[in-house]
N, CA, C and O atoms as a printed pandas DataFrame, in Angstrom:
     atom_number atom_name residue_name chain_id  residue_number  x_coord  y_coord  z_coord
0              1         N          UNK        A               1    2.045  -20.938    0.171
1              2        CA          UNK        A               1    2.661  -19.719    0.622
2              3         C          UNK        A               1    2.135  -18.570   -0.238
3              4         O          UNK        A               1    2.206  -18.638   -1.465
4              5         N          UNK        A               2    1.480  -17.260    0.545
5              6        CA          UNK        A               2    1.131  -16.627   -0.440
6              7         C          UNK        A               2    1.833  -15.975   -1.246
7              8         O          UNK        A               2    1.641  -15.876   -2.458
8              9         N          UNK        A               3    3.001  -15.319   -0.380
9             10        CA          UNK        A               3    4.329  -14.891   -1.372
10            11         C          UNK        A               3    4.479  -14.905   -2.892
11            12         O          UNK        A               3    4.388  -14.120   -3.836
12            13         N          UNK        A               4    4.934  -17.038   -2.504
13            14        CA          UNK        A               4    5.382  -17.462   -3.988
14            15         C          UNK        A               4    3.830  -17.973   -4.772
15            16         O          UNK        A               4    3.831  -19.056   -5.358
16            17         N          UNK        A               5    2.525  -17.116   -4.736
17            18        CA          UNK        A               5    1.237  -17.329   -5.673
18            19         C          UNK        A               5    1.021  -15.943   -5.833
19            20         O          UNK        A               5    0.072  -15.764   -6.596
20            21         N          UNK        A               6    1.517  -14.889   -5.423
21            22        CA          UNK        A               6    2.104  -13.947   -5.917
22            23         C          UNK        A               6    3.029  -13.307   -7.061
23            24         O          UNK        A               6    3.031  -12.346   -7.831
24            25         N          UNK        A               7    3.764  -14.343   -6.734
25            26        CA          UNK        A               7    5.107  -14.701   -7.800
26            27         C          UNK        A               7    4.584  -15.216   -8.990
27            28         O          UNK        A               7    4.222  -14.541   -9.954
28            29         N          UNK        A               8    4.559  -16.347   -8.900
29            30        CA          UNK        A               8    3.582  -17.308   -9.596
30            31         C          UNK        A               8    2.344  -16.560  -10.634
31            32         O          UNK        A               8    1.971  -16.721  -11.796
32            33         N          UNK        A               9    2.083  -15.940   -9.837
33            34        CA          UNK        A               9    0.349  -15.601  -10.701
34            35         C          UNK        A               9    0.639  -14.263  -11.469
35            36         O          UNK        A               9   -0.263  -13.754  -12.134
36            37         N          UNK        A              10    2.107  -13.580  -11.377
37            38        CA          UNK        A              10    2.354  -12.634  -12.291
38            39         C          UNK        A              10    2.753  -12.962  -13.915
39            40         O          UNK        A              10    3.973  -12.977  -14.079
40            41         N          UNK        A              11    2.191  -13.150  -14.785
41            42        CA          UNK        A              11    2.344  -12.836  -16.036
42            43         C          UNK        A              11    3.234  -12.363  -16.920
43            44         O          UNK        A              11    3.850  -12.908  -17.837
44            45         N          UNK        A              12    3.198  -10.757  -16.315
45            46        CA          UNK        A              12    3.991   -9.857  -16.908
46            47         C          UNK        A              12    6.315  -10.791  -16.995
47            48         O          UNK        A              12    6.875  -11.827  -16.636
48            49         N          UNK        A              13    6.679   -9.525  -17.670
49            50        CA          UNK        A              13    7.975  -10.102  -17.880
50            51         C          UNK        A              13    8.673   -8.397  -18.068
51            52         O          UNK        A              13    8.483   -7.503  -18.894
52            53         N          UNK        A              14    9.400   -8.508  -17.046
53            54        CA          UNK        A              14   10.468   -7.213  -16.740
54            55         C          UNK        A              14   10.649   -6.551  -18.028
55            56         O          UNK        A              14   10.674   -7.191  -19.080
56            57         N          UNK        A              15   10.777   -5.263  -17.968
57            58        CA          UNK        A              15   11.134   -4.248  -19.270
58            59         C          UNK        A              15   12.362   -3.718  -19.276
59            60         O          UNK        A              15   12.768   -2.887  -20.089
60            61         N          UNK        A              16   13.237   -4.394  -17.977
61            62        CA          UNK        A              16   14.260   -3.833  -17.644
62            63         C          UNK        A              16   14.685   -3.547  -16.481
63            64         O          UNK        A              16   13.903   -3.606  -15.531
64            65         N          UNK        A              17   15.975   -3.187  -16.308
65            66        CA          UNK        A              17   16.668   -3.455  -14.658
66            67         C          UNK        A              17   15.917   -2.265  -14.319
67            68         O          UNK        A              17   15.813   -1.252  -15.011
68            69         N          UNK        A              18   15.228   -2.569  -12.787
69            70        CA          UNK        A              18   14.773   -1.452  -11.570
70            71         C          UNK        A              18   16.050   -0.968  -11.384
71            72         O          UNK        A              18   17.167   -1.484  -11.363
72            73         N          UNK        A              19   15.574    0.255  -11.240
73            74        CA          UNK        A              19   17.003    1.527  -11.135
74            75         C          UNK        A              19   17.128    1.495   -9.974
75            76         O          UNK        A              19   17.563    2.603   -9.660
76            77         N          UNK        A              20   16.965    0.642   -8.751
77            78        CA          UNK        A              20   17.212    0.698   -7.575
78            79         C          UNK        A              20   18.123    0.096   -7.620
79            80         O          UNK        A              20   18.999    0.616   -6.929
80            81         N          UNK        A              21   18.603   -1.271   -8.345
81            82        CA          UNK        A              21   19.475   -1.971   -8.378
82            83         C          UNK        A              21   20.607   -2.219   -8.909
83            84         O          UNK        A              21   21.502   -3.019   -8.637
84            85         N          UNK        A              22   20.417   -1.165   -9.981
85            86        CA          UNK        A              22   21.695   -1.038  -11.546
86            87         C          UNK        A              22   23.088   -1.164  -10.847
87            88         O          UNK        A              22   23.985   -1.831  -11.363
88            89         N          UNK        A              23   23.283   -0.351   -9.378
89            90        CA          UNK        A              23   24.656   -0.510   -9.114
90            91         C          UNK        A              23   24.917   -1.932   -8.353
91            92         O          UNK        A              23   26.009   -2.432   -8.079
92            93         N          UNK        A              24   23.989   -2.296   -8.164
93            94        CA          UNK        A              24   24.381   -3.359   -7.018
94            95         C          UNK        A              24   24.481   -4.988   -7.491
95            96         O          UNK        A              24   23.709   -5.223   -8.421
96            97         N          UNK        A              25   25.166   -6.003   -7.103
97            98        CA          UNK        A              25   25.009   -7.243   -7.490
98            99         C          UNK        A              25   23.434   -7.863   -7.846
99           100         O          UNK        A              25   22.602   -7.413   -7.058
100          101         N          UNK        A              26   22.921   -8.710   -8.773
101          102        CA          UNK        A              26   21.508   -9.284   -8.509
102          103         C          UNK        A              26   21.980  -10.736   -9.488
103          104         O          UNK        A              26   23.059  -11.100   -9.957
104          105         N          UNK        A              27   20.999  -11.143   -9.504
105          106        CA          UNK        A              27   21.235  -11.897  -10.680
106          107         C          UNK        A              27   19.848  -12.121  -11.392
107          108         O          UNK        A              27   18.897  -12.262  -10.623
108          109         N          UNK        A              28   19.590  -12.173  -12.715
109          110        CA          UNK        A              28   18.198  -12.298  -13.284
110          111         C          UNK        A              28   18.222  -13.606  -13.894
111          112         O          UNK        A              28   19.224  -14.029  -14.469
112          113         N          UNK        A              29   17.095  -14.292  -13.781
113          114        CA          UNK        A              29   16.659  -15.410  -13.768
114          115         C          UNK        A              29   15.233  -15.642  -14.200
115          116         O          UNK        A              29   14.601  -14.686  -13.751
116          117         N          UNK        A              30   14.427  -16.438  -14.846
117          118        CA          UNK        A              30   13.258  -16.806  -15.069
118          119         C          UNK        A              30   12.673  -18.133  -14.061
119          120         O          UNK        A              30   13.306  -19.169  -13.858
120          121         N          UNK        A              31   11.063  -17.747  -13.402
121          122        CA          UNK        A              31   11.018  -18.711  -12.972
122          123         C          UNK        A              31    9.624  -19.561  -13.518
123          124         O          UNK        A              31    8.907  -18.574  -13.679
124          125         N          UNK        A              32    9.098  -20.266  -13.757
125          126        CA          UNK        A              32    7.741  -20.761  -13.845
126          127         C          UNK        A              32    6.723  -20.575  -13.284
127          128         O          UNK        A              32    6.713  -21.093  -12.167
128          129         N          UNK        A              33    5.535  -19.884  -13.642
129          130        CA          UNK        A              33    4.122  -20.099  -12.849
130          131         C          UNK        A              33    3.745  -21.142  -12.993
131          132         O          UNK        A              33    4.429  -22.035  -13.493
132          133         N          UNK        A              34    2.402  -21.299  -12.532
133          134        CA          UNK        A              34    2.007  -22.530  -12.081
134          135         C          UNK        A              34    1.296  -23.461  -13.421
135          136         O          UNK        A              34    1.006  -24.654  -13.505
136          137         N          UNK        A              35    1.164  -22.238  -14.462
137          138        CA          UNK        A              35    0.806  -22.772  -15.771
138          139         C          UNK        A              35    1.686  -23.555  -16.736
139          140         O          UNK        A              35    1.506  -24.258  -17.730
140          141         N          UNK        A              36    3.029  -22.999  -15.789
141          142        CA          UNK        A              36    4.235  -23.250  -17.016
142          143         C          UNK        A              36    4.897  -22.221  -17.607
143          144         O          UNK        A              36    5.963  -22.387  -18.202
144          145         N          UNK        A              37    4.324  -21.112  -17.487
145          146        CA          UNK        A              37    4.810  -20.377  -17.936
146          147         C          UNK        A              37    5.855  -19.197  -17.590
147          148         O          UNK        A              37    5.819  -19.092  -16.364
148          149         N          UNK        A              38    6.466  -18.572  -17.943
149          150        CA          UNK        A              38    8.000  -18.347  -17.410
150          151         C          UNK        A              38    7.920  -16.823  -17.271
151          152         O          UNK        A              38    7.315  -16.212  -18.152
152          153         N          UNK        A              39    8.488  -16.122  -16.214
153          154        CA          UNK        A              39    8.893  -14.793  -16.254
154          155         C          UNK        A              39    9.758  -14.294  -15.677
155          156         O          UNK        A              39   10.373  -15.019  -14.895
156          157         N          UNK        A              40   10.144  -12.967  -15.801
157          158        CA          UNK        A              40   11.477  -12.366  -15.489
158          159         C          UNK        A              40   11.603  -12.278  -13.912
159          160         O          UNK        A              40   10.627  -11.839  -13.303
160          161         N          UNK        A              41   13.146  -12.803  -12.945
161          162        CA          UNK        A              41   12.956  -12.019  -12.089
162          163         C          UNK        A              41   14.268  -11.864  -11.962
163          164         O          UNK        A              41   15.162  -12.516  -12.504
164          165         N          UNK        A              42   14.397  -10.366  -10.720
165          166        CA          UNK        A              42   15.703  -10.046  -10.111
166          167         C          UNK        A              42   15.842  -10.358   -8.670
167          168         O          UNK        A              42   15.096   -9.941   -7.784
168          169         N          UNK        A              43   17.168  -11.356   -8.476
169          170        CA          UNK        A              43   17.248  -11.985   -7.432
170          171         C          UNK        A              43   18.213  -10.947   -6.443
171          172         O          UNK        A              43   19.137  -10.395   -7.039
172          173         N          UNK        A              44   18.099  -10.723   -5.347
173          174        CA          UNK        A              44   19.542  -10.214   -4.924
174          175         C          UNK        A              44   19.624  -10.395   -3.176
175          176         O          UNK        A              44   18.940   -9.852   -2.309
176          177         N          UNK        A              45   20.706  -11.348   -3.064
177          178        CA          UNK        A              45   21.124  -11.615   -1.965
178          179         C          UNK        A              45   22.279  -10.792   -1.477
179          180         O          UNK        A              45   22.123  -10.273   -0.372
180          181         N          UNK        A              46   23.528  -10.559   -2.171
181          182        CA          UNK        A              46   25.108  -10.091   -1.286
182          183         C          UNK        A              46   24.392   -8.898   -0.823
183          184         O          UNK        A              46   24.154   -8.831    0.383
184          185         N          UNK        A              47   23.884   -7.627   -1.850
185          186        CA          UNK        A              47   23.661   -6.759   -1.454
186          187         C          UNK        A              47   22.045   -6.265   -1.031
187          188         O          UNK        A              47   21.261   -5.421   -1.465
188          189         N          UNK        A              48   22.027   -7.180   -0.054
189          190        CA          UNK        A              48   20.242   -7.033    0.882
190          191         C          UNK        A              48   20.148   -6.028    1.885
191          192         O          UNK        A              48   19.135   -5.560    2.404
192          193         N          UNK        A              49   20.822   -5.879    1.997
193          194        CA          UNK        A              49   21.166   -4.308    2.993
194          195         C          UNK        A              49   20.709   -3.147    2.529
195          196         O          UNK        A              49   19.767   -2.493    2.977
196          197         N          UNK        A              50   21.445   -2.886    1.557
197          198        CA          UNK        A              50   21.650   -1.734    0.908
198          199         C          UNK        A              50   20.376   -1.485    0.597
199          200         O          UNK        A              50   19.722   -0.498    0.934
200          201         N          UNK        A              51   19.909   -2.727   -0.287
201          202        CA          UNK        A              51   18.414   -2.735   -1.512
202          203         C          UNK        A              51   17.214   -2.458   -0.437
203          204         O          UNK        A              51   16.116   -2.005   -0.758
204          205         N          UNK        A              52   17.629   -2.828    0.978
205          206        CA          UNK        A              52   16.745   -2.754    1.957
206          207         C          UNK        A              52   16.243   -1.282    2.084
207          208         O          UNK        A              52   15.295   -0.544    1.815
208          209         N          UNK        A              53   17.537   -1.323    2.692
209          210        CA          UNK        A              53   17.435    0.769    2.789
210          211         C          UNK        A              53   17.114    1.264    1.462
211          212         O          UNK        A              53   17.334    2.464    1.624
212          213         N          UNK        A              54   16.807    1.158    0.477
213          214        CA          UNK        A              54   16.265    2.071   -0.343
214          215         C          UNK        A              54   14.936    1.983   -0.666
215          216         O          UNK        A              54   14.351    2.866   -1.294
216          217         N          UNK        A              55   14.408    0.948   -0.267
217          218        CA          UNK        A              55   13.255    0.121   -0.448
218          219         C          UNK        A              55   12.170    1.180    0.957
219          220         O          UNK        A              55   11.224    1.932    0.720
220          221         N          UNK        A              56   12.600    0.937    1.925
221          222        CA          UNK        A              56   12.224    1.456    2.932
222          223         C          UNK        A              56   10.895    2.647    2.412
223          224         O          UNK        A              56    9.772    2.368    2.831
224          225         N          UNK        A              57   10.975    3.391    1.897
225          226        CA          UNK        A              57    9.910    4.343    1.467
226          227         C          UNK        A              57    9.046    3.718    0.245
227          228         O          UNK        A              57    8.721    4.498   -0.650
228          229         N          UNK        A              58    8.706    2.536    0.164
229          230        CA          UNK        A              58    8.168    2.180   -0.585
230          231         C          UNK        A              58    7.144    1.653   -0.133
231          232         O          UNK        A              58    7.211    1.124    0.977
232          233         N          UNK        A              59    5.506    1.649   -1.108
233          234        CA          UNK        A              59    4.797    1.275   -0.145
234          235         C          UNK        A              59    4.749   -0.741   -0.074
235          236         O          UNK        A              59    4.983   -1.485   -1.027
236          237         N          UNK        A              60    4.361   -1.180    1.412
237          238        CA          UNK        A              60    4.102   -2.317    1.903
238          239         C          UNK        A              60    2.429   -2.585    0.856
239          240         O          UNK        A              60    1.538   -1.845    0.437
240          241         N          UNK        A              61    2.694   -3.875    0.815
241          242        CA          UNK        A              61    1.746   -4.812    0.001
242          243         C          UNK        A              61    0.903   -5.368    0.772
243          244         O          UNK        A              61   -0.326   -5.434    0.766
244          245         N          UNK        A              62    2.206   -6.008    1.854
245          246        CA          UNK        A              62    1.880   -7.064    2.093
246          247         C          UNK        A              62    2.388   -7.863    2.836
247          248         O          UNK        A              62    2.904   -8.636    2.029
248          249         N          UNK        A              63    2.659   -8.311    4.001
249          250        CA          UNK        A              63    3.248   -8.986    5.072
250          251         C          UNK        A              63    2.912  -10.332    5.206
251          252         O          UNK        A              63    1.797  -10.740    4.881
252          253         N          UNK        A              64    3.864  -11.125    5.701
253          254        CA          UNK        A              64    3.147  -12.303    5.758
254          255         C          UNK        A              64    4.611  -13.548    6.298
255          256         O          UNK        A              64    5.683  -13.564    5.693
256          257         N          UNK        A              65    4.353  -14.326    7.317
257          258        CA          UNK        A              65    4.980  -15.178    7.724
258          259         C          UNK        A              65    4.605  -16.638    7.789
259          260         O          UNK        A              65    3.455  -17.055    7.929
260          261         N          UNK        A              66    5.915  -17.519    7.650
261          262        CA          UNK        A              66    5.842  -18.545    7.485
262          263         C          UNK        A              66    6.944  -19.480    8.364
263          264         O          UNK        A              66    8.110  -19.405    7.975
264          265         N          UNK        A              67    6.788  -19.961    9.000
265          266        CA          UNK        A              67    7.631  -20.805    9.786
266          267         C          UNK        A              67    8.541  -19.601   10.629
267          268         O          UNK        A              67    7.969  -18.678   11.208
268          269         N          UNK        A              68   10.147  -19.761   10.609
269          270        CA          UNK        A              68   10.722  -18.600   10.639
270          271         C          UNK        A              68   11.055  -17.548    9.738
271          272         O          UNK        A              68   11.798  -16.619   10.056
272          273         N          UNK        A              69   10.600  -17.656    8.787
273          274        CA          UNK        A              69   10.908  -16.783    7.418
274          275         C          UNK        A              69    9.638  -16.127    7.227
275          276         O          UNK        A              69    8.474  -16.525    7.236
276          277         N          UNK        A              70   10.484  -14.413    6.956
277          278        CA          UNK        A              70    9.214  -13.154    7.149
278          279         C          UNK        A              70    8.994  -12.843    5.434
279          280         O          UNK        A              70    9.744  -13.064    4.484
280          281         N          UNK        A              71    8.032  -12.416    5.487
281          282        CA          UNK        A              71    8.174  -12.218    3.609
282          283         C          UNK        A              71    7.317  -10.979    3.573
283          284         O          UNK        A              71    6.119  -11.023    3.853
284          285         N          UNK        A              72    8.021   -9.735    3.181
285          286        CA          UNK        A              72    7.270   -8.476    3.065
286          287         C          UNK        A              72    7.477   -8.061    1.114
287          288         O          UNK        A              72    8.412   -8.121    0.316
288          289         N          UNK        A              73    5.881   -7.614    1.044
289          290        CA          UNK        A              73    5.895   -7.449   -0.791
290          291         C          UNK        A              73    5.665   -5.782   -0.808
291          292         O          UNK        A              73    4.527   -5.313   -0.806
292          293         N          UNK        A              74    6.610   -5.120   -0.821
293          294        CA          UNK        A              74    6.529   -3.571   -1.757
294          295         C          UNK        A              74    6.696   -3.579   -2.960
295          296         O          UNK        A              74    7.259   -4.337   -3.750
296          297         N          UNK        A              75    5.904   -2.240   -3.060
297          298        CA          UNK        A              75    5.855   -2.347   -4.872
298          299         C          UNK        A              75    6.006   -0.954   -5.191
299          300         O          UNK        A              75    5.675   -0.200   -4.276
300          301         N          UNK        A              76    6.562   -0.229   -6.610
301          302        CA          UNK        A              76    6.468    0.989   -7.343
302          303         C          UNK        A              76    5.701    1.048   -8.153
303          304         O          UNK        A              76    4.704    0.359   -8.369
304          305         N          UNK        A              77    6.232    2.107   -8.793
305          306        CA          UNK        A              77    5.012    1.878  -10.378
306          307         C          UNK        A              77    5.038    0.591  -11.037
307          308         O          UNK        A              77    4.054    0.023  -11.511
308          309         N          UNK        A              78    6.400    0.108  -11.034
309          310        CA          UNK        A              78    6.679   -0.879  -12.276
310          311         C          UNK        A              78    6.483   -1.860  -11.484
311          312         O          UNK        A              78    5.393   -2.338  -11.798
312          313         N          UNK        A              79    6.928   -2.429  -10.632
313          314        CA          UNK        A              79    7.722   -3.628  -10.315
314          315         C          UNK        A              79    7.217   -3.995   -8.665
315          316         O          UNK        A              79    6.937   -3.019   -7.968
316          317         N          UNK        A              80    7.110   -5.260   -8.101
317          318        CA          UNK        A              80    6.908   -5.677   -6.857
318          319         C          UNK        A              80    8.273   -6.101   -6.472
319          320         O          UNK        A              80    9.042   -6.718   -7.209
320          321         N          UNK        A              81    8.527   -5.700   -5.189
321          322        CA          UNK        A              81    9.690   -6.523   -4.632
322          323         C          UNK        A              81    9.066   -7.477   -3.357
323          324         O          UNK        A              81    8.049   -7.273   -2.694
324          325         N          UNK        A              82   10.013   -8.546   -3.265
325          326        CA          UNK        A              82    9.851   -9.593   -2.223
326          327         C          UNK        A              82   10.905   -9.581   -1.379
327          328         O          UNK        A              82   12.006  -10.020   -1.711
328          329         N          UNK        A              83   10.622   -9.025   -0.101
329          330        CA          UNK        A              83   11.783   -9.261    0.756
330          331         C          UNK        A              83   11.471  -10.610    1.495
331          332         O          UNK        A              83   10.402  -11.181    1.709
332          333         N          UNK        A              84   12.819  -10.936    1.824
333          334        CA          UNK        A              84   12.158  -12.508    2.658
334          335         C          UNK        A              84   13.731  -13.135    3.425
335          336         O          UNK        A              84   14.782  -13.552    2.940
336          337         N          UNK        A              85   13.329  -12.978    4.561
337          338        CA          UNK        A              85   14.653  -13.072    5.553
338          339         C          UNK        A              85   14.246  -14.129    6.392
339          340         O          UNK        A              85   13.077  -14.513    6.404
340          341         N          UNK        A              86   15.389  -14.772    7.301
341          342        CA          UNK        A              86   14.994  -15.846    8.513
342          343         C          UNK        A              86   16.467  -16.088    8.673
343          344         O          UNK        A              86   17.398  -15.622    8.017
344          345         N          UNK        A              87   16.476  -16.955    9.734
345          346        CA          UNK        A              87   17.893  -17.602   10.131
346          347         C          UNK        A              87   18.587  -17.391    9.491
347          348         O          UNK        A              87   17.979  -17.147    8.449
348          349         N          UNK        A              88   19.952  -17.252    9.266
349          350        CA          UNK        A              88   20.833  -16.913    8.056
350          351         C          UNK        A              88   20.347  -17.074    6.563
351          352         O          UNK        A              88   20.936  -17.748    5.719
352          353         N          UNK        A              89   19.259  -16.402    6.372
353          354        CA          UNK        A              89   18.772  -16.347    4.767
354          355         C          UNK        A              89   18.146  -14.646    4.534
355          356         O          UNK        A              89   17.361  -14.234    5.389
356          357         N          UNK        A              90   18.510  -13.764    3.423
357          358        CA          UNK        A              90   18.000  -12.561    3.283
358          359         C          UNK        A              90   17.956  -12.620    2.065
359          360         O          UNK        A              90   18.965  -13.123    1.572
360          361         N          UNK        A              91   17.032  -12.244    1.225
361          362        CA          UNK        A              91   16.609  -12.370   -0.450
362          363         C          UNK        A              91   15.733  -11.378   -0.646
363          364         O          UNK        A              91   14.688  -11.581   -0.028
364          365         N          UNK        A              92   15.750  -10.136   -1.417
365          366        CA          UNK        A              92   14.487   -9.547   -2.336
366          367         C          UNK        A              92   14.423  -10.540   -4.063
367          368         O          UNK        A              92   15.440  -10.695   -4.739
368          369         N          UNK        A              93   13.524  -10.895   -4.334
369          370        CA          UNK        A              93   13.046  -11.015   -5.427
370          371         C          UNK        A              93   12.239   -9.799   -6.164
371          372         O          UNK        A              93   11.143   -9.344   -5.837
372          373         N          UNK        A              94   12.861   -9.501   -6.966
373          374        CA          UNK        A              94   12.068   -8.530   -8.166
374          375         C          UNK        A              94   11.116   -8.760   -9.009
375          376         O          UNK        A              94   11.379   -9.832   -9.556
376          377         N          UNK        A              95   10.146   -8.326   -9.411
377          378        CA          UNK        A              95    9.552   -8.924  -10.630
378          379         C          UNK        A              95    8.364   -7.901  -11.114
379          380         O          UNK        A              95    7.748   -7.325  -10.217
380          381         N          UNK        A              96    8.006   -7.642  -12.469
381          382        CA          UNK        A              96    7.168   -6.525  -12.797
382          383         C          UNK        A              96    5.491   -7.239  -12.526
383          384         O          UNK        A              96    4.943   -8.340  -12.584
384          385         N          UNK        A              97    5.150   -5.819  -12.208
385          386        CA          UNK        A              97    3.606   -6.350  -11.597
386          387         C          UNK        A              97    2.896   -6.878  -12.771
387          388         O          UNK        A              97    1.759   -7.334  -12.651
């Protein structure tokens, strides 16, 4: 999936909460690349709506589908987001470029 070799192949490790999200539920978590090695991300499911609509003017990366699940990658200065929705599932993943 290219998404998560995206994910995966980032390095870097967050400097801090994206100010898109400070008010809203997320949860931060570390996940493993493919080396082993670990980095920061921000998960956020309750509030995917919201994070959606603010996201919206941001530029697209990157599109890309997989089965029924859509996976779009915008990014800012700092940080890439992962949106990724399907059948009852909606998730941005955060993570610094």
């Amino acid at each position: 999936m290219i998404v998560l070799a995206v994910c995966w192949g980032s390095q870097a490790f967050a400097q801090g909460v994206p100010k898109v999200i400070q008010d809203l539920d997320y949860d931060r978590t570390e996940i493993p690349t493919e080396d082993g090695e670990m980095f920061e991300v921000f998960i956020i499911e309750d509030d995917y709506n919201t994070l959606k609509k603010r996201m919206r003017k941001m530029k697209i990366v990157e599109v890309d589908r997989e089965g029924t699940l859509l996976f779009v990658v915008r990014e800012d200065d700092v940080f890439e987001y992962v949106s990724s929705r399907g059948v009852g599932f909606k998730r941005v993943t955060i993570y610094t470029k």
